[in-house]
MIFIVEX-126992 format. One record per atom (N, C-alpha, C): residue in three letters; x, y, z. Coordinates in steps of 0.001 Angstrom, whole numbers, padded with zeros to 6 digits, always signed. Layout:
BEGIN
ALAXYZ;...
This chain:
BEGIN
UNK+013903-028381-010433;UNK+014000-028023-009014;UNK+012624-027619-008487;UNK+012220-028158-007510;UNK+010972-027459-006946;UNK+011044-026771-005494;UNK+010058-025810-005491;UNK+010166-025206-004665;UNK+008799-024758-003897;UNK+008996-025088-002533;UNK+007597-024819-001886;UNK+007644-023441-001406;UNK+006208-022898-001312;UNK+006298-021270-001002;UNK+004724-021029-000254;UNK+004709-021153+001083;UNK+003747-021044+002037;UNK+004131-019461+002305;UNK+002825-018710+002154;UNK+002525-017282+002251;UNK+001571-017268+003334;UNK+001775-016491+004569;UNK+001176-016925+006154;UNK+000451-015179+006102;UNK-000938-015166+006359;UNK-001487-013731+006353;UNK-000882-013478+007793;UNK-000307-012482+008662;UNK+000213-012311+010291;UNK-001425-011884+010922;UNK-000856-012295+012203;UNK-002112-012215+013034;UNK-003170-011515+013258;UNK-003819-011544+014171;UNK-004666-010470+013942;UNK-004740-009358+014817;UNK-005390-008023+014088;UNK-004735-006598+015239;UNK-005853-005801+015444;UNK-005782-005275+016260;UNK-007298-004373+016815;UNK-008143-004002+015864;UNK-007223-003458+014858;UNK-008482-002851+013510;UNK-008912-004034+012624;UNK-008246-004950+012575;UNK-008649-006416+011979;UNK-010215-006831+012399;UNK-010637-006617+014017;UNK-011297-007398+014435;UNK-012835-006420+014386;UNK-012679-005405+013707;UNK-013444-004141+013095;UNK-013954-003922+011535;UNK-012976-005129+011366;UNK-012670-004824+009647;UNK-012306-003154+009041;UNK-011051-002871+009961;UNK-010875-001246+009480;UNK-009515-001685+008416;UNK-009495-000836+007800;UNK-008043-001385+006532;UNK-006933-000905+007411;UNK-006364-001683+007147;UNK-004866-001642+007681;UNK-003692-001633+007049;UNK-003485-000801+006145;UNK-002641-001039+005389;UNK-000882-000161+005767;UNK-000832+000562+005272;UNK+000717+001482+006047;UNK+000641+001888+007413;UNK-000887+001728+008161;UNK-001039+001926+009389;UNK+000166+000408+010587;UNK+001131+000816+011176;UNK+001563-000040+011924;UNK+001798-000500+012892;UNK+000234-001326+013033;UNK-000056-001440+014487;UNK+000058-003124+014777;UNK+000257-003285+016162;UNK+000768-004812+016639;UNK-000115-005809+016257;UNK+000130-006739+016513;UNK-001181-007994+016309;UNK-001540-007923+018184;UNK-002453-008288+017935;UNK-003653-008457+019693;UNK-003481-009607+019969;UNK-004083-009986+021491;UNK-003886-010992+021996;UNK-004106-012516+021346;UNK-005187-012295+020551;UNK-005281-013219+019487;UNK-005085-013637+018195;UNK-004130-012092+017819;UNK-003360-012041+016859;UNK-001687-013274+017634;UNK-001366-012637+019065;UNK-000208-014081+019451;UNK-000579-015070+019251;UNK-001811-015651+019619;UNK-002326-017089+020077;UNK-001939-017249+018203;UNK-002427-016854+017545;UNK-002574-017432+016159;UNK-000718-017086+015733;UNK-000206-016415+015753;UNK+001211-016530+016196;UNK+002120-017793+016335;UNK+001435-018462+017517;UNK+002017-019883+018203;UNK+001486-020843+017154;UNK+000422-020543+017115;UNK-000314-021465+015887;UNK+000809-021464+014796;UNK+000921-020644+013938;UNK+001831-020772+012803;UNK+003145-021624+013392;UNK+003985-020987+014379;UNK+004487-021787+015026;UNK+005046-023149+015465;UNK+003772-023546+015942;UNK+003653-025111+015499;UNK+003529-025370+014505;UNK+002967-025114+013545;UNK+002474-025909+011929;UNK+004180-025402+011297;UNK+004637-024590+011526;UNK+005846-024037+011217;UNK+007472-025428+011544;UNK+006877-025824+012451;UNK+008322-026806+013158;UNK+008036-028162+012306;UNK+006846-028486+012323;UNK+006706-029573+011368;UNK+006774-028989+009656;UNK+006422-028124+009135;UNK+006859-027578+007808;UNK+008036-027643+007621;UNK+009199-027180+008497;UNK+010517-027322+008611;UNK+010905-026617+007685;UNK+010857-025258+007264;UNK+011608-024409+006010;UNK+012141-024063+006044;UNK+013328-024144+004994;UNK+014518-023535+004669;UNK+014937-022427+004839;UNK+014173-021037+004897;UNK+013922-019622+004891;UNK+012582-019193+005681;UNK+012889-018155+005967;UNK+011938-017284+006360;UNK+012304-015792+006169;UNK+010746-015220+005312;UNK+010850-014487+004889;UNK+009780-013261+005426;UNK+009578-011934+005752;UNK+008979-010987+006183;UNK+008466-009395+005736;UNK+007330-009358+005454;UNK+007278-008096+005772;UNK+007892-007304+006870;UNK+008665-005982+006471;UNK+008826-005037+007873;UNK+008060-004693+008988;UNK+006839-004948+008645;UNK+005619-003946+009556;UNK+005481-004916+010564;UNK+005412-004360+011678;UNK+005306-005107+012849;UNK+004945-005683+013038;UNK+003219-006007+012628;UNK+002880-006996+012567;UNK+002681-008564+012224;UNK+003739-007791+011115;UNK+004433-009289+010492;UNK+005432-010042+011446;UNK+006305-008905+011793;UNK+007633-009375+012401;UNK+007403-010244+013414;UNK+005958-009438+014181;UNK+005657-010586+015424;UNK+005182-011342+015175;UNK+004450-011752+014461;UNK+004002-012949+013604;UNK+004890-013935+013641;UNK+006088-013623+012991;UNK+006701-014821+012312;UNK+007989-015154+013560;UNK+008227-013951+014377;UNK+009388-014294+016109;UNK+008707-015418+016522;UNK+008051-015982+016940;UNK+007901-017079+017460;UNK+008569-018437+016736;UNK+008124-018228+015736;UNK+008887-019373+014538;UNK+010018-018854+014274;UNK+010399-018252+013816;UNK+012181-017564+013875;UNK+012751-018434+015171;UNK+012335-017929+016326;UNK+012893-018034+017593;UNK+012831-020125+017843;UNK+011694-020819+017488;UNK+011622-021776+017497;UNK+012663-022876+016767;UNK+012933-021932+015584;UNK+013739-023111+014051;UNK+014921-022488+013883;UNK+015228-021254+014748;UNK+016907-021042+014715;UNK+016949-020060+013517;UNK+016231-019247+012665;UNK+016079-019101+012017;UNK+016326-017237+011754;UNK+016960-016751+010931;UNK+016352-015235+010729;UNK+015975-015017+009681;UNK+015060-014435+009662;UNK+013661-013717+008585;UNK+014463-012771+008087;UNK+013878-012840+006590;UNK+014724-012096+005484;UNK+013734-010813+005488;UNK+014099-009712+005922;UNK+012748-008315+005923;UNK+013444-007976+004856;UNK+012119-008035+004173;UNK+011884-007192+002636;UNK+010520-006125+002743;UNK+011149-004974+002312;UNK+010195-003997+002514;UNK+009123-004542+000985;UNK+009172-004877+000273;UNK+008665-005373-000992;UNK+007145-006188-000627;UNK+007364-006531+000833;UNK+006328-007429+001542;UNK+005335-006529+002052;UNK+005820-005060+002005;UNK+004399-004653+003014;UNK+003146-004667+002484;UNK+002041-004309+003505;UNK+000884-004620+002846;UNK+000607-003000+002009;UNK-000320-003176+001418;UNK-001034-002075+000279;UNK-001032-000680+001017;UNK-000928+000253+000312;UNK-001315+001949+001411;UNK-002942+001921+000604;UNK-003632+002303+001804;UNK-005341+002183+001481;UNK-005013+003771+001143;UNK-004357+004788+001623;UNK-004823+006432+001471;UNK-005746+006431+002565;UNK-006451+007254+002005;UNK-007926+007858+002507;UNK-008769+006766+003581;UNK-008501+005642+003169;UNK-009008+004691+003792;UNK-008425+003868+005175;UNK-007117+004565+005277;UNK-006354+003868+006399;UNK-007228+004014+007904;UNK-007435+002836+008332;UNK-008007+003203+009857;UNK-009776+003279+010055;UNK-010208+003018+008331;UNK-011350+002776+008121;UNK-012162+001864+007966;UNK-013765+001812+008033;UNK-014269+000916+007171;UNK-014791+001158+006294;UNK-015103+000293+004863;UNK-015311+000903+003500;UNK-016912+001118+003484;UNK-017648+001102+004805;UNK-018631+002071+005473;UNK-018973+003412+005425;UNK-017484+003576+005834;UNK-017252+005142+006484;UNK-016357+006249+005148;UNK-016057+005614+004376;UNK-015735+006118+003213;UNK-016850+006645+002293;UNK-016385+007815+001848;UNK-017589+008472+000950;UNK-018258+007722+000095;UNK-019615+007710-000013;UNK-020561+006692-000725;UNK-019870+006187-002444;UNK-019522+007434-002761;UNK-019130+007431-004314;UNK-017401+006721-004421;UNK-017106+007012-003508;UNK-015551+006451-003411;UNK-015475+004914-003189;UNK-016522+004568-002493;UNK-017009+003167-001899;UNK-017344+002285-002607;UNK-018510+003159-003897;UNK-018801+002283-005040;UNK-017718+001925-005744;UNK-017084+002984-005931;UNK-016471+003106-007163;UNK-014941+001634-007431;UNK-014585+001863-005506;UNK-013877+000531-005315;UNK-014174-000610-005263;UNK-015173-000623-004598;UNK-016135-002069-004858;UNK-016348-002681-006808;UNK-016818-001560-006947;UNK-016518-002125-008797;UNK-015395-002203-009191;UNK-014360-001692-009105;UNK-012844-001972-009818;UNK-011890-001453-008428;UNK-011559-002208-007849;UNK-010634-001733-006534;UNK-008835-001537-006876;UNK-009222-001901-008552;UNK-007536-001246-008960;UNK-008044-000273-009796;UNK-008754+000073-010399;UNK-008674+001126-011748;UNK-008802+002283-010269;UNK-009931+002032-009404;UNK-010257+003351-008514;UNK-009753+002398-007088;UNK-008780+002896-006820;UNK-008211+002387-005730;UNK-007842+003932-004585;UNK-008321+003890-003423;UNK-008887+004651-002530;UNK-007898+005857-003198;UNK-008245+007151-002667;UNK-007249+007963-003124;UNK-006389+008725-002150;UNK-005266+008511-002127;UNK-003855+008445-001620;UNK-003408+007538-001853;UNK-003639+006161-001637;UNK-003145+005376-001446;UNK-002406+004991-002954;UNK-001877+003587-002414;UNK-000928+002637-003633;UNK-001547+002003-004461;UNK-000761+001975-006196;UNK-001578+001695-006979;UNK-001204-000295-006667;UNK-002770-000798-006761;UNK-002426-002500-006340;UNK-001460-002832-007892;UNK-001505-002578-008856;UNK-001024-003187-009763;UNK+001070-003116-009497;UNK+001312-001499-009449;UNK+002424-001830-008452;UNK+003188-002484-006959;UNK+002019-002635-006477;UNK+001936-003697-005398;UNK+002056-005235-005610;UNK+001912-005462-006498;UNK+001538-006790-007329;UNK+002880-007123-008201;UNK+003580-006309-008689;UNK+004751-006297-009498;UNK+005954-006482-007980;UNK+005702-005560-007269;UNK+007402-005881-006467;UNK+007042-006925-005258;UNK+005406-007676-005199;UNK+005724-008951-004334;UNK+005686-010288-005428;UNK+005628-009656-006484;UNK+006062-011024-007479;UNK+007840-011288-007723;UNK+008309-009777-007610;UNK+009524-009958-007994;UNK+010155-010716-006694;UNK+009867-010907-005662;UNK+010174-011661-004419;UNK+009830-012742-004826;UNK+008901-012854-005248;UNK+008273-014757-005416;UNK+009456-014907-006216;UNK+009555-014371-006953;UNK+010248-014828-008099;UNK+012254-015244-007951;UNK+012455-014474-006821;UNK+013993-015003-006032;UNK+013699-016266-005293;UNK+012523-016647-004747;UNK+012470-018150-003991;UNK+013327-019114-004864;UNK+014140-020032-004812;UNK+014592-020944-005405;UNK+015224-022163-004936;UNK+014244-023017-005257;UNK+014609-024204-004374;UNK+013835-024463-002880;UNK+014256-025445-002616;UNK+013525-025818-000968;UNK+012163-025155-000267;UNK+012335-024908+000753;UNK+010860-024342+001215;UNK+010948-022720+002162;UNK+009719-022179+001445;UNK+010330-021047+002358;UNK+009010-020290+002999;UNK+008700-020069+003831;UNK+007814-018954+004681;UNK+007809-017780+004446;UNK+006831-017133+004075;UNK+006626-015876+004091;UNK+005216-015033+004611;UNK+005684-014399+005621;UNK+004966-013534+006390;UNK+004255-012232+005789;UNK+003398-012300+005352;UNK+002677-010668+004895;UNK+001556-010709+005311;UNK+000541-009866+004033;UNK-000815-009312+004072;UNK-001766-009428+003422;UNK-002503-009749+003937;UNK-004293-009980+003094;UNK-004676-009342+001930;UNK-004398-007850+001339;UNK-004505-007627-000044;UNK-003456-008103-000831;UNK-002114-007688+000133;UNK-000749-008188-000925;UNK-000665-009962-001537;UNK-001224-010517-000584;UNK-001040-012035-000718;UNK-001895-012255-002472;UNK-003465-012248-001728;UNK-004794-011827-002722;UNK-004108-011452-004185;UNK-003002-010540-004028;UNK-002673-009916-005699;UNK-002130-010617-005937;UNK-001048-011447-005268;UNK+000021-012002-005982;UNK-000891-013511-006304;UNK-001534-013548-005770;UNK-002272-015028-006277;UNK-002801-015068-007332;UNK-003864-013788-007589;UNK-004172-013209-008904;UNK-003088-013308-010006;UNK-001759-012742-010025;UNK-000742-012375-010377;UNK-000687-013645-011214;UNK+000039-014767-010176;UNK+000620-016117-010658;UNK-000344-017247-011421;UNK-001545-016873-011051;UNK-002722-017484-011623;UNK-002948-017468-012668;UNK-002326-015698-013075;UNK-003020-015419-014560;UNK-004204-014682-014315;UNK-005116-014585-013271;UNK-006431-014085-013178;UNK-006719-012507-013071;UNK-007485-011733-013554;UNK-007106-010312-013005;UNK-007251-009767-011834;UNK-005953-008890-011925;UNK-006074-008214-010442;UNK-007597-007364-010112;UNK-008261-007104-010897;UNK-009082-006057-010817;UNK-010123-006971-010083;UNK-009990-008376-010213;UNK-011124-009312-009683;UNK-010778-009809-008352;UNK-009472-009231-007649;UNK-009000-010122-006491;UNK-010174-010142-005272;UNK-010550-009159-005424;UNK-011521-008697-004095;UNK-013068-009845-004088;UNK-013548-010367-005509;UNK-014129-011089-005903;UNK-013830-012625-006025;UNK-012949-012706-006379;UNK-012390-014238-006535;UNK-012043-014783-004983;UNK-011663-013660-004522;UNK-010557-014164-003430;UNK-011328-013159-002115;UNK-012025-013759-001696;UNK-012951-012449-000610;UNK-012494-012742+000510;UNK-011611-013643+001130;UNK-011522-013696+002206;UNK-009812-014571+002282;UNK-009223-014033+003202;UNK-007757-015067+003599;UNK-007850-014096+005431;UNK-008260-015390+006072;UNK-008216-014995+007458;UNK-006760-014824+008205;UNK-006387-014318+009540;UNK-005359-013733+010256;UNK-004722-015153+010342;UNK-003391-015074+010236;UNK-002726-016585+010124;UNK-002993-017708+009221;UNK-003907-017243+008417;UNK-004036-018184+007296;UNK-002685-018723+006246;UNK-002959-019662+005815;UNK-001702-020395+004686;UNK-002004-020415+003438;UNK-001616-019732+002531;UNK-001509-019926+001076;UNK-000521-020790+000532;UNK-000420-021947-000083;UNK+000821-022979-000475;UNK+000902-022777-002016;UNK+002063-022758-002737;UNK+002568-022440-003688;UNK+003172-023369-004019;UNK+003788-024843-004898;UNK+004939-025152-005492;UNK+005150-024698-007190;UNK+006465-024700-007095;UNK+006656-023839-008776;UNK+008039-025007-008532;UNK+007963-025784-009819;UNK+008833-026781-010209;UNK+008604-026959-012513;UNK+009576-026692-012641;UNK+010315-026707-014403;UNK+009550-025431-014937;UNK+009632-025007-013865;UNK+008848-023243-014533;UNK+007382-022759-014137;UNK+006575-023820-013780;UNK+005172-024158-013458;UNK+004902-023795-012151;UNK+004180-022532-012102;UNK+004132-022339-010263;UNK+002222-022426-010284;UNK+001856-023535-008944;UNK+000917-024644-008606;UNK+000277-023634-007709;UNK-001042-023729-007289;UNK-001656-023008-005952;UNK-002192-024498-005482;UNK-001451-024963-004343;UNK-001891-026083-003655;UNK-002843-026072-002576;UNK-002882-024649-001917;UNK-004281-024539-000516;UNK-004391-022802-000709;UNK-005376-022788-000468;UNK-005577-021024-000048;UNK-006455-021157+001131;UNK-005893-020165+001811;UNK-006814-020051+003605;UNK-007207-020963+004531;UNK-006189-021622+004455;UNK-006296-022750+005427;UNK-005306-022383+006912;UNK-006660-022652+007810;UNK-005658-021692+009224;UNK-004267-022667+009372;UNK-003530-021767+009588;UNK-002587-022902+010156;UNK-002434-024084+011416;UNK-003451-024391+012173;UNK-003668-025333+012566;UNK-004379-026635+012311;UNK-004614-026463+010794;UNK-005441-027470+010001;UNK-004260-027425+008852;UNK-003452-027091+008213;UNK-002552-027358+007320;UNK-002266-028076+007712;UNK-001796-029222+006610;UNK-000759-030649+006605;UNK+000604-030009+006277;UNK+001748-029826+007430;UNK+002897-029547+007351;UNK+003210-029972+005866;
């Protein structure tokens, strides 16, 4: 059985366009967080998927209403989808974070991962256990730029401790494509906006 699994980063939101972390902070996507919205949207009606699936956080949700609303569709909210808690770092840039705290993430952003916040390695375990219910046909899923990043790490095999390195960038509305067929799960595109994906 195979199964396709397009992972959509949601749009983009005021602190996005700052590069401030955004993680349990839950704030809307911006005007060009919609436009990229519609974008998915379209690339969404020609994808034609079976499911749709969501982070809770708002920004997801609006993300993915346009396509919901387009394909007849309701989005499965799984809190399992939200993005990472930065702690200390919510609402920041890794600028403005104490010099020593700054290094220390930059060299291993899971062993020293901001402090308050969520450990990524448990972050990484309950959006795999979601990958891991997909079965069959094609399905959409709406999240977040570190959460995506881990689970790619995750399925790859590669370490999480390197995501920030391997994987430095997945822009607002970007597409990650996945097929997993006789047990074998494939990384077919990473960060491709959704107006350049081949449905």
């Amino acid at each position: 059985m195979r199964t396709t699994i397009v992972l959509a980063r949601h749009g983009r939101t005021a602190w996005h366009h700052g590069n401030r972390y955004t993680g349990s902070s839950d704030l809307p996507i911006d005007e060009v967080g919609q436009q990229q919205a519609l974008q998915l949207r379209d690339w969404a009606i020609g994808f034609a998927p079976d499911a749709l699936w969501s982070s809770p956080m708002v920004r997801a949700r609006q993300t993915v209403a346009p396509t919901a609303e387009a394909l007849g569709l309701e989005p499965t909210v799984d809190a399992r989808l939200r993005e990472v808690d930065f702690g200390s770092a919510e609402g920041k840039r890794l600028v403005e974070m104490p010099p020593a705290v700054a290094a220390a993430f930059e060299a291993d952003p899971v062993r020293d991962y901001f402090p308050g916040g969520e450990d990524p390695v448990e972050a990484a375990d309950r959006v795999a256990e979601v990958f891991a219910e997909f079965e069959g046909g094609k399905v959409l899923v709406v999240a977040h730029n570190t959460l995506i990043r881990l689970l790619v790490c995750r399925l790859l095999g590669l370490r999480l401790n390197d995501y920030r390195r391997l994987l430095p960038a997945l822009g607002p509305a970007a597409l990650v494509r996945f097929r997993r067929e006789n047990g074998t799960v494939g990384l077919e595109s990473y960060n491709v906006p959704a107006g350049l994906e081949t449905p």
